[in-house]
VOGU-3710 file (C-alpha; in Angstrom, 3 decimals, decimal comma):
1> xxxxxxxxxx> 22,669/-29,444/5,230  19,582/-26,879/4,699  17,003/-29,005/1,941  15,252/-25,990/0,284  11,811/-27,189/-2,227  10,839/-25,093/-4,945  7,083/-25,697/-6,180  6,966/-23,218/-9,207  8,769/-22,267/-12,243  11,139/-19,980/-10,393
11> xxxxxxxxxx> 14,265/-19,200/-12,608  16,761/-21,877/-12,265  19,760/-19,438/-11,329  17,897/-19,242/-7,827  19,254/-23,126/-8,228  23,038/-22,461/-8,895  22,653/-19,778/-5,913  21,267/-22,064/-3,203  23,687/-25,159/-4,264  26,397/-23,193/-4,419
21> xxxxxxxxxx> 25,634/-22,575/-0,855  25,843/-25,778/0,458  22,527/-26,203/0,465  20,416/-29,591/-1,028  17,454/-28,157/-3,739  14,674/-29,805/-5,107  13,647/-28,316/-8,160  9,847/-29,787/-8,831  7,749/-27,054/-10,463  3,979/-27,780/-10,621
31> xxxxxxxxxx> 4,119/-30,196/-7,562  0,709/-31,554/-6,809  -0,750/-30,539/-3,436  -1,038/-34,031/-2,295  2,400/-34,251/-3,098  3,818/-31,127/-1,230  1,628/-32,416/1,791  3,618/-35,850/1,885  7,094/-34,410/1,816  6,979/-31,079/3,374
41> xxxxxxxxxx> 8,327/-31,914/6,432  11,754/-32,866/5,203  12,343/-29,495/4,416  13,735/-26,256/5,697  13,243/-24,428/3,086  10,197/-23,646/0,717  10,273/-21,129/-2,689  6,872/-20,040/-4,167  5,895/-17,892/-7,466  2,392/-17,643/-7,413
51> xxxxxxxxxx> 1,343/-20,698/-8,803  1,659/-22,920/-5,793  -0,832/-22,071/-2,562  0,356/-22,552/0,849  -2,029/-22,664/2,729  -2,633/-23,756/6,310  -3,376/-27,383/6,082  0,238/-27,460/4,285  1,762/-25,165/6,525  0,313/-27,487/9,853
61> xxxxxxxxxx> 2,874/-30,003/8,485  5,980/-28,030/8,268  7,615/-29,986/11,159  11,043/-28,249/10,061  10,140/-25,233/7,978  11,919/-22,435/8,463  11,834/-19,880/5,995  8,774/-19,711/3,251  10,153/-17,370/0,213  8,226/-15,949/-2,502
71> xxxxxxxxxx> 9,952/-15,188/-5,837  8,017/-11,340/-6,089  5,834/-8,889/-4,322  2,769/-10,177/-3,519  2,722/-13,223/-0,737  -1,189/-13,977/-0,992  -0,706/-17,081/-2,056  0,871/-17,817/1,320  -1,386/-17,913/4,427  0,737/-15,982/6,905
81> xxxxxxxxxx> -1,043/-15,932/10,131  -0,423/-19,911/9,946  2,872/-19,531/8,862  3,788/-17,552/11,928  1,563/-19,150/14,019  3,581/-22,055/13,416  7,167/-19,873/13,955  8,042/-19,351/10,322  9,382/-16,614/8,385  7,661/-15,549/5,384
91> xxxxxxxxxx> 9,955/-13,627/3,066  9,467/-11,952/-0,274  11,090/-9,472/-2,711  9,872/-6,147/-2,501  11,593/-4,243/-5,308  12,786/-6,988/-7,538  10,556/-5,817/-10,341  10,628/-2,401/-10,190  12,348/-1,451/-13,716  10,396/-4,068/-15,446
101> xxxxxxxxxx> 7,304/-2,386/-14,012  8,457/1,355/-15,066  9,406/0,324/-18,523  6,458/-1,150/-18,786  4,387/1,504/-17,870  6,512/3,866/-20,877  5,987/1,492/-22,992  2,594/1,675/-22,925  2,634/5,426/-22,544  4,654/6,017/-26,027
111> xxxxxxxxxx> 2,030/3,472/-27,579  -0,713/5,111/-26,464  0,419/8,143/-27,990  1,757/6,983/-31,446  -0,870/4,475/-31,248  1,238/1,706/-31,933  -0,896/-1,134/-31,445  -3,607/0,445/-33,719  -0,833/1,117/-36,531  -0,158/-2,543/-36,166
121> xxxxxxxxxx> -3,745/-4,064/-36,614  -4,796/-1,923/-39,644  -1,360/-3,138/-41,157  -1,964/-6,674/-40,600  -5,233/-6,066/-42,045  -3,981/-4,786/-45,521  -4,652/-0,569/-44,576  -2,705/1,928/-45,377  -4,344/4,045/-42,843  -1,019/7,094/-42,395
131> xxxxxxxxxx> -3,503/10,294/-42,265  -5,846/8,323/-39,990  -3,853/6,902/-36,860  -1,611/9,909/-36,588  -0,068/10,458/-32,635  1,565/12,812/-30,466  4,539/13,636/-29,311  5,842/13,719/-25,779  8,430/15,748/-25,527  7,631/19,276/-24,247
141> xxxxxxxxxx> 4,567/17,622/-21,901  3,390/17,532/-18,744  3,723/14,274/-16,988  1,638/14,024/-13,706  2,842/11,031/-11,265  0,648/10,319/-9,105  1,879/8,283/-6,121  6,460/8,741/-6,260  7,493/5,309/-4,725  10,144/3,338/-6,174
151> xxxxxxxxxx> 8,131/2,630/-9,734  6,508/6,244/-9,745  10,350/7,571/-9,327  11,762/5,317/-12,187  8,858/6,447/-14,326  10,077/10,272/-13,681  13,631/9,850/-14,483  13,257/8,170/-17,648  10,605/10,495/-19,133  12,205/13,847/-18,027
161> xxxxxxxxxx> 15,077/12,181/-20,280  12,042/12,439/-22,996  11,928/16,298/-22,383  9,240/16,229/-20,681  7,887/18,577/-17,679  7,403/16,146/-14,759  5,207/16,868/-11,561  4,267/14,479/-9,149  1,817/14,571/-6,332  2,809/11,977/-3,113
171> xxxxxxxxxx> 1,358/12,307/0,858  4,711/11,461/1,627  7,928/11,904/-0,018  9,621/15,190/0,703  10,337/17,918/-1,762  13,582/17,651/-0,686  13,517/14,194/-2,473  11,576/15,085/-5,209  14,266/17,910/-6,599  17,241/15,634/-6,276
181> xxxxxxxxxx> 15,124/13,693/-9,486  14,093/17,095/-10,933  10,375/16,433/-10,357  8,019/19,165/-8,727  5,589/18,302/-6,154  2,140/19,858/-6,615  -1,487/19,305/-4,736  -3,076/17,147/-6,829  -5,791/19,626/-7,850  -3,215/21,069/-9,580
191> xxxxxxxxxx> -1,476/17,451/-11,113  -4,782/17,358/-12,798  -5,256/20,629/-13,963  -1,718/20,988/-15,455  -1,065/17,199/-16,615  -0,945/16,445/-20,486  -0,838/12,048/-19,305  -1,449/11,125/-15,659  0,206/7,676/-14,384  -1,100/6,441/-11,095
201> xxxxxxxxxx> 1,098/4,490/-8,760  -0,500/4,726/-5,495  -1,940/1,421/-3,667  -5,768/0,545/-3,835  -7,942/1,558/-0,707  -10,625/3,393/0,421  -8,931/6,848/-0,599  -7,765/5,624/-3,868  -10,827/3,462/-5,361  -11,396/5,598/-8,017
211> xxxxxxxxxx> -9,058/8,536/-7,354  -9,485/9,370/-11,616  -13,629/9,557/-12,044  -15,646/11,783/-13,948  -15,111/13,883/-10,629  -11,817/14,243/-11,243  -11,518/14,346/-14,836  -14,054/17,009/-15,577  -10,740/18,765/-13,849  -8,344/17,970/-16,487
221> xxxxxxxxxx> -7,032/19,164/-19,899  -9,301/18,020/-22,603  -7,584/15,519/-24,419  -5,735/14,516/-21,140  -4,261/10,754/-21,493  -4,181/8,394/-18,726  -2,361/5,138/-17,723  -2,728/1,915/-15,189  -0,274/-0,196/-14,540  -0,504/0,221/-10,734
231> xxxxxxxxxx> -4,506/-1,859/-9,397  -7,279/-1,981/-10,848  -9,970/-0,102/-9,519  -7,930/3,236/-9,267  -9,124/4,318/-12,073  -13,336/3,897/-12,717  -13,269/1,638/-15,909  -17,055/2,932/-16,926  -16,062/7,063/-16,223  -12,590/6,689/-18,364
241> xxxxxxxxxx> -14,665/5,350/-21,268  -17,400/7,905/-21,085  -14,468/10,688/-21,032  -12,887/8,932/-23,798  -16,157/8,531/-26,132  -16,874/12,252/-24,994  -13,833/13,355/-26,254  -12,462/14,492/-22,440  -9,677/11,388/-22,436  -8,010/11,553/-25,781
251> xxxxxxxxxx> -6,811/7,841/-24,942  -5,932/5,236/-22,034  -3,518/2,416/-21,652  -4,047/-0,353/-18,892  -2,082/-3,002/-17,413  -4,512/-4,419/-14,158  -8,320/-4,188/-14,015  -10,725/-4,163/-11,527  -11,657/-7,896/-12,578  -8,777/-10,342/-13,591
261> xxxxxxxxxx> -8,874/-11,600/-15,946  -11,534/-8,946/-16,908  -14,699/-9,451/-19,488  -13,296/-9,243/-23,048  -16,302/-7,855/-24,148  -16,324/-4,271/-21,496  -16,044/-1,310/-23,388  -13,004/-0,238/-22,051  -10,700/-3,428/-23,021  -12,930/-3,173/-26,472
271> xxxxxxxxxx> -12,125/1,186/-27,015  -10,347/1,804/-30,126  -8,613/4,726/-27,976  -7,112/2,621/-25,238  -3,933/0,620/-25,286  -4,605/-3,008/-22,741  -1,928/-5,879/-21,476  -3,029/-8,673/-19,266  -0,879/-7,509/-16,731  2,457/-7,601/-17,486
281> xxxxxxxxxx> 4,288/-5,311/-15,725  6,892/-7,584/-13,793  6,661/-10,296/-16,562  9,888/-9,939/-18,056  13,405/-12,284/-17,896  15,361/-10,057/-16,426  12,578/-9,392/-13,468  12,057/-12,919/-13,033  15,849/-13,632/-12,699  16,080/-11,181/-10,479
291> xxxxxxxxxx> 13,694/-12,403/-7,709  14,630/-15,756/-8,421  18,139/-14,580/-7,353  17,095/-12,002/-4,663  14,946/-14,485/-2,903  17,910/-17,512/-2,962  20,709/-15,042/-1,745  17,977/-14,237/1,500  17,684/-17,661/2,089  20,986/-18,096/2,092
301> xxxxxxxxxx> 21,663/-14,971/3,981  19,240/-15,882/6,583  20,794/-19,770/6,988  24,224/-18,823/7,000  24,334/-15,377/9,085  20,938/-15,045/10,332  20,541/-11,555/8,226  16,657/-10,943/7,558  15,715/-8,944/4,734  12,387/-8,867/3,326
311> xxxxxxxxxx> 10,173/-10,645/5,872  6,920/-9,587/5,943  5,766/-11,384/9,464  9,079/-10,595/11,274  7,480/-8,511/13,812  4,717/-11,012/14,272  7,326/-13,817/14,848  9,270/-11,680/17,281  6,146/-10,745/19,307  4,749/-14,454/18,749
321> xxxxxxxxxx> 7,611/-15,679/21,436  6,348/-12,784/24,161  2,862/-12,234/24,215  2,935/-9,567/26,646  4,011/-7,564/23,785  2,398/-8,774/20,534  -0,640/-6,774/21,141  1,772/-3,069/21,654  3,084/-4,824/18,204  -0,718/-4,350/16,535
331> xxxxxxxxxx> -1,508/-0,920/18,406  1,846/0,784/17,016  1,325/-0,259/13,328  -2,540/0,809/14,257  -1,475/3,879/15,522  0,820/4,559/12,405  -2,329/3,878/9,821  -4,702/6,334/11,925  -1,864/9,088/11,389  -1,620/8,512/8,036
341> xxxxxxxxxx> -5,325/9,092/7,735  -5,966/11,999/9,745  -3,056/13,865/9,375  -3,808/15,980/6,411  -0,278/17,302/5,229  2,864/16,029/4,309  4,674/14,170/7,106  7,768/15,591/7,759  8,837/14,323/11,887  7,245/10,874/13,378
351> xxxxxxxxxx> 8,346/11,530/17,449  7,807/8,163/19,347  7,675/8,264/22,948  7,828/4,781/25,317  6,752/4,704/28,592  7,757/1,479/30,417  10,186/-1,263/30,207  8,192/-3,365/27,900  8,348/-0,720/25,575  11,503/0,806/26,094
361> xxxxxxxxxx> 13,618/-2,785/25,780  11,656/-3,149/22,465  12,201/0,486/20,882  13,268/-1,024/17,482  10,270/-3,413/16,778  7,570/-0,792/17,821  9,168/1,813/16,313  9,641/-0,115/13,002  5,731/-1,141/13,701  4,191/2,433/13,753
371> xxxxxxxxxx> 6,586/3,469/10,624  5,179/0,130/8,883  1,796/1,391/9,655  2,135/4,986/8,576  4,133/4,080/5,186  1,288/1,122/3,955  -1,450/3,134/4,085  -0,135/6,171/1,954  2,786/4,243/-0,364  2,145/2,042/-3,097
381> xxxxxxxxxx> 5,795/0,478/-2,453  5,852/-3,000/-0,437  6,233/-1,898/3,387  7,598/-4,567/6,116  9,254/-3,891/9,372  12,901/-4,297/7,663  12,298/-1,942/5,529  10,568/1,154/6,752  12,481/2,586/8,586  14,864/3,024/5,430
391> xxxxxxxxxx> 12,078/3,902/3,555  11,105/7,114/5,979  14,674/7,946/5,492  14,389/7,941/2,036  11,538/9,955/1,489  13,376/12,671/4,291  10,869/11,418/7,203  12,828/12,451/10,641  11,900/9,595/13,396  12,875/10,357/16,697
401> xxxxxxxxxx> 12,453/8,038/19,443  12,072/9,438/23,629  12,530/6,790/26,050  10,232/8,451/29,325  10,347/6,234/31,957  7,214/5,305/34,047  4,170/6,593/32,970  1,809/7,926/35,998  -1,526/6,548/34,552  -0,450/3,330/32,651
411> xxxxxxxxxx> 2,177/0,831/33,121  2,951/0,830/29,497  2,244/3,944/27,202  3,255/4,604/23,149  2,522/7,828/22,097  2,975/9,287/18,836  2,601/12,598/17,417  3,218/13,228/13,647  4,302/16,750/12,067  3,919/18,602/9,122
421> xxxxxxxxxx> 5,280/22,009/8,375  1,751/23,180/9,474  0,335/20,969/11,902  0,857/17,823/14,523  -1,649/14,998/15,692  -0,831/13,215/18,800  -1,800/9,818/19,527  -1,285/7,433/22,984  -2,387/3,867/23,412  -1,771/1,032/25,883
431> xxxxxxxxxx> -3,048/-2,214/26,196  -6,156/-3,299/28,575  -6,647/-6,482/29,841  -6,706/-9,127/27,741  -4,645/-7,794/24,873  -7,435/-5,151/24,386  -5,583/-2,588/22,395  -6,692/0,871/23,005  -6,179/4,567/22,290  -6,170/6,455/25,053
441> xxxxxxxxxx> -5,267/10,303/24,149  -6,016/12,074/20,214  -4,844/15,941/20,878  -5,117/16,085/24,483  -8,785/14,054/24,369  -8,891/11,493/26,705  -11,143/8,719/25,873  -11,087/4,363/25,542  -11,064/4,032/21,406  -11,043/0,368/20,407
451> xxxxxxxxxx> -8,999/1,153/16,914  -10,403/-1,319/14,252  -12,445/-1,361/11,550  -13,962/1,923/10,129  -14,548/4,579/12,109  -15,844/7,800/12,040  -14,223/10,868/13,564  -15,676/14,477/13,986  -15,547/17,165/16,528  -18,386/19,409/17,931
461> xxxxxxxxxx> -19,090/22,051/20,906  -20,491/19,406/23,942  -24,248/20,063/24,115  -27,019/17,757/23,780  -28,866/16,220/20,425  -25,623/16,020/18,521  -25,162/11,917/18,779  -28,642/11,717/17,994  -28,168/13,777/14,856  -25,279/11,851/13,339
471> xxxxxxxxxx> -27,132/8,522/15,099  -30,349/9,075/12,397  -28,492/9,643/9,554  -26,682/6,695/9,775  -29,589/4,491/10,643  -31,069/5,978/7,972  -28,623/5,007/5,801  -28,202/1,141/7,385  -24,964/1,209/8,710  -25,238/-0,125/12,315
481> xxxxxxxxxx> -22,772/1,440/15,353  -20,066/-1,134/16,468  -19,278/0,776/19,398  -18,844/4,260/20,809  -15,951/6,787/22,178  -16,040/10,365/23,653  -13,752/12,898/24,778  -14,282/16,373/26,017  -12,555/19,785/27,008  -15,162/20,406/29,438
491> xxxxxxxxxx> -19,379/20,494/29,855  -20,114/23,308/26,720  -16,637/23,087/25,634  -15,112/21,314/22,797  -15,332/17,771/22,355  -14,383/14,569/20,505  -16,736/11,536/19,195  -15,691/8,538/17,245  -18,154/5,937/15,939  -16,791/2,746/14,906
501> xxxxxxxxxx> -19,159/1,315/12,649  -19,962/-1,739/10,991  -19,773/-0,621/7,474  -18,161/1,732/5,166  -19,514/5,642/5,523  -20,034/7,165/1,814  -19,015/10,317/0,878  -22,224/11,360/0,399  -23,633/10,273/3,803  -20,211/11,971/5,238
511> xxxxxxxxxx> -21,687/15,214/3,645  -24,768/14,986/5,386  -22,920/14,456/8,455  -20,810/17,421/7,854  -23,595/19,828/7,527  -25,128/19,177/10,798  -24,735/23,131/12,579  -21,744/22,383/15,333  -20,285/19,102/13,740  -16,912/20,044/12,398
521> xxxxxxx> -13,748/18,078/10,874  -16,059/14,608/10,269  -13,906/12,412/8,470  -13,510/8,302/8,066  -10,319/6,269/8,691  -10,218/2,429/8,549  -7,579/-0,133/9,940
//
């Protein structure tokens, strides 16, 4: 009999599931560390909300452990690389909140604009204050999504049933996709010239920190509304409330900030224009039943029929047994994030090509790792290797997988090339040595790229001064070179450099950069 431990206050119908099962629970919420420690090892089971952290020294003393399951999205609290260093699955429950999380988000958005939460203070406070807080409609609008994963989607099919326009701007989902929910996929220059409200729902990185900024939003409607409930950071807190004192934002509603809990007292939580939860997007019954449920029936699943759904370290445990091919595990999901970052249209074919048995015999893993790869970097939805692959389906992504044989030049080659309706990028890698991942080939550019960290890519006609050009800015700037790869057509002939550096390049010092007379396409990617 499987003894499963839950830690937290996970709903107790994840209980009834597991026992009904066959399976012996202990239900302890707010278990003292010490206490975990001491009885851990009995158990072959282990379900976390957030609350409880399990981390390494815990994890060292899972003698039995076989399946660590968090009740939601985000596995943070869970260190991973020990879990799967020790051989054991980490599962969570990517989409068990997604409603919750789009109501949510409406909520806030019909508040904002009848302010609600306004109407109810001054009423509390004895006003009768009709003339004064009068709101907006939103029927007849224009609803920009920015970012159409499974919450952004949700979002569009309820308000079109509002009357409202809806367009959406996503890197990835096809348009294909996007008419089958009656939503019309723009640029988003032209989300934020045509939007009435913008709602982001894109995932925080370099490309997103502060995707709306007074940039941005000197290229909206005056009186354009915008909403949060995706990270914090997305948005620039100190822009949105000059635009909104200015008059440019006619008001704002947040769910996450940059800070969490943020400072009471910032101008933005304080703005009698903007609408603020401390977020509570998944916080409702129904979404807390519903991972409490999801996550028992995939512990069950897993125990009973060895079905995995929702792992996020299954390709690190399956590579963790063969460690001849754990590192061609890291170089396809590498390869997928660099496509996702240079390629500058939509995706529409990912063609996967393995040279060599290693490869070949492990199509499904590497293929599922490069998709993984591609997908996290560009989707705000939770990516793992069970899921991506349905997840390119979804959004109309056409993978097609080439077994070649033997390779001439390496004993085992993956090579990628991504296509839009308007361009392709090709990428090759192998493995050197020592699990020294590199890429080999970028568009016919043969060089030894060591893909980590941020790097910075341009091309230029082969003729000397050019390193040293790009070399003073960036001293001048203080970011120090990590390391240093060329490719070339010929002497005097097009050519290839990428810098991997040991800092972040700003836009402005990517400018510079730019200007230099025969650098062209300079851009930054980071893994």
């Amino acid at each position: 009999m499987k003894k499963i431990l839950i830690t937290d206050s996970v709903d107790k119908k994840s209980v009834a599931v597991l026992s009904a099962a066959g399976f012996d629970v202990t239900y302890q919420p707010g278990m003292p560390k010490e206490e975990i420690k001491n009885v851990i090892k009995d158990y072959q089971g282990l379900i976390v909300r957030s609350d409880t952290k399990v981390t390494a020294d815990i994890i060292e003393l899972m003698d039995n452990m076989e399946v660590i399951g968090r009740a939601g999205t985000g596995v943070d609290n869970i260190d991973s690389e020990a879990a799967t260093r020790k051989g054991v699955i980490v599962m969570n429950t990517p989409g068990g909140n997604t409603i919750s999380t789009a109501e949510h988000v409406i909520s806030l958005m019909l508040s904002m604009c009848r302010n609600i939460p306004q109407a109810t203070a001054s009423l509390k406070a004895g006003k009768w204050e009709r003339k004064k807080i009068q709101g907006s409609e939103v029927y007849g609008k224009t609803l920009g999504v920015i970012g159409l994963g499974k919450i952004g989607r949700e979002v569009a099919i309820r308000m079109k049933a509002f009357g409202m326009n809806v367009i959406g701007y996503d890197p990835i989902l096809a348009e294909e996709t996007a008419a089958k929910i009656s939503v019309k996929l723009v640029d988003i220059e032209t989300l934020f010239s045509l939007s009435d409200i913008i709602t982001v729902h894109v995932p925080l990185d370099e490309k997103t920190q502060n995707l709306i900024c007074k940039e941005t939003l000197a290229k909206c409607k005056d009186g354009v509304k915008v909403v949060n409930c995706a990270r914090g950071g997305i948005i620039n807190e100190d822009d949105l409330v000059e635009a909104l004192n200015s008059g440019k934002v006619s008001a704002a509603a947040f769910d996450v900030y940059v800070t969490e809990p943020p400072d009471y007292n910032h101008p933005l939580i304080q703005h009698p224009k903007v609408v603020t939860t401390p977020h509570l997007g998944a916080s409702t019954g129904e979404a807390q039943e519903k991972v409490a449920i999801q996550i028992a029936e995939q512990i069950v699943e897993y125990f009973t029929n060895k079905v995995l759904r929702g792992a996020v370290n299954a390709a690190a445990l399956e590579s963790f047994g063969n460690p001849d091919l754990a590192p061609y595990v890291r170089l396809a999901e590498n390869i997928g994030s660099l496509h996702a970052q240079i390629l500058q249209s939509k995706l529409k074919k990912i063609k996967i090509t393995f040279y060599g048995t290693l490869l070949s015999e492990s199509h499904k893993l590497i293929s599922s790792s490069v998709i993984k790869g591609f997908l996290s970097k560009l989707s705000s939805d939770t990516i793992n290797l069970i899921n991506a692959p349905f997840l390119a389906e979804e959004m109309g992504i056409v993978v097609d997988e080439v077994y070649a044989g033997a390779n001439s030049d390496y004993t085992n080659l993956l090579a990628v090339q991504c296509s839009s309706s308007n361009e392709k990028k090709y990428l090759a890698g192998t493995v050197f040595g020592n699990n020294e991942i590199r890429i080999v080939d970028i568009d016919a550019f043969h060089l030894e790229l060591k893909p980590e960290g941020a790097m910075l890519f341009y091309t230029n006609i082969d003729k000397p001064g050019m390193l040293a050009q790009v070399g003073k800015i960036l001293a001048e700037n203080k970011i120090n070179i990590a390391g240093l790869s060329l490719g070339r057509f010929g002497i005097g002939k097009e050519a290839i450099t990428v810098v991997n550096v040991d800092s972040s390049i700003a836009n402005e010092v990517l400018r510079e950069i730019s200007s230099i007379k025969g650098i062209n396409n300079a851009y930054t990617v980071k893994i």
